[in-house]
N, C-alpha and C positions, 0 to 999 in steps of 0.2 A: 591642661592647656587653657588659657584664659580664652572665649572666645566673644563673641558680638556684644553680650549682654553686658560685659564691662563697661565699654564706649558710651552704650548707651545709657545709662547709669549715672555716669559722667556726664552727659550733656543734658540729663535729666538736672543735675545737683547743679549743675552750671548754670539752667537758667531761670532755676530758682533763686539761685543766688545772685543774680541780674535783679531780680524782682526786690531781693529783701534788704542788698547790703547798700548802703550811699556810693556813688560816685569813684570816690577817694581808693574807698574798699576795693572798687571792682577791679582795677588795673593792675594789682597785683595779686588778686585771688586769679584772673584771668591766666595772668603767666604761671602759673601751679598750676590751673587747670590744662595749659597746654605742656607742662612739661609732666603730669602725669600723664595725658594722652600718649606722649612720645614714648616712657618708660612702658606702656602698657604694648605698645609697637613693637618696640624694641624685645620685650621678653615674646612676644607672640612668634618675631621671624628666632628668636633664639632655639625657643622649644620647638618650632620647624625643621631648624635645622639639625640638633640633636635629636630630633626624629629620625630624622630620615637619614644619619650618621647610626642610629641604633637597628634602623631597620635595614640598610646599604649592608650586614655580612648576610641576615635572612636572606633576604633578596640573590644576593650571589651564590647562597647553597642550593637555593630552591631552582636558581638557571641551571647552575652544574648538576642535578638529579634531574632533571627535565632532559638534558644533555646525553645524561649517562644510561637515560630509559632509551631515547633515541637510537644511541650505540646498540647497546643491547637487543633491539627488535631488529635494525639493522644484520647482527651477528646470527643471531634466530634464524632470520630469512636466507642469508648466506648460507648456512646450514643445511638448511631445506634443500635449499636448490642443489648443494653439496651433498646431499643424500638420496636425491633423484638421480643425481648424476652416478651415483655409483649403482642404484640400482638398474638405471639402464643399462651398465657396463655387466653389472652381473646378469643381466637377461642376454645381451650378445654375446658373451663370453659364452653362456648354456649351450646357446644357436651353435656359437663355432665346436664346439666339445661334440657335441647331436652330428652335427656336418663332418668333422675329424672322424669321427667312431663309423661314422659309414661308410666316411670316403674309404677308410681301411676294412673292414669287412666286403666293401666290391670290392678292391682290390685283390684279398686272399680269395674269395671263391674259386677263381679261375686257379690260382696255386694250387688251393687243396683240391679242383677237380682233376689236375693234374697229376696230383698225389697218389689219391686215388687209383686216376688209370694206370701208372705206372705203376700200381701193386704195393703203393708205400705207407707204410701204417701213418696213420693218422694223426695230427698233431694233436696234442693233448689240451684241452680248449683252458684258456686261463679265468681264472676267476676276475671279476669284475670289483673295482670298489663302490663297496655301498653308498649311496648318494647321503650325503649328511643332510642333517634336518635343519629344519626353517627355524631360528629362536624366534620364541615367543615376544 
């Protein structure tokens, strides 16, 4: 990309050329000098723009990955909060299971003490299922 040093270059040669060439000479070395100034414009906004036509998909991959990290931590977080949430459900869940298992053992005692006085064999007590383990 061409930048300042051109121009100036150019207006360095320009008024040298004021200095060295007659009259005659200058008026149309002038107009070259202004119409390479222009062409030099003109290529400068070109390779601007096919800049920044080159770099315009970069730039749009680079928002849609910035975008899709967003989502992503987003989805993370939702999770979290989705995996609190079930573990409080598994700790009131334990509670009511703790609370069921008792409510029912008061209740039979008074049965089996009954049982009992009334001479009648004993219920056979049931096994219990073993509590599964925590995964690691």
């Amino acid at each position: 990309m061409a930048d300042g040093g051109g121009l100036d270059l150019l207006r360095e040669w320009q008024s040298a050329m004021q200095s060295v060439i007659p009259g005659q000479l200058l008026g149309p070395l002038k107009r070259q000098t202004e119409l390479i100034g222009d062409a030099l414009e003109r290529e400068r906004r070109l390779q601007r723009e096919v800049l920044s036509r080159v770099f315009a998909p970069l730039d749009a991959v680079f928002d849609l990955l910035e975008q899709s990290g967003a989502t992503i931590r987003q989805q993370a977080e939702a999770l979290e909060q989705a995996a609190r949430a079930l573990e409080d459900t598994a700790i009131l869940m334990k509670a009511q299971a703790e609370l069921f298992e008792r409510s029912i053992k008061a209740i039979r005692e008074p049965a089996d003490l009954a049982r009992s006085a009334a001479g009648l064999q004993k219920r056979p007590p049931k096994k219990r299922a073993a509590p599964r383990k925590k995964k690691s």
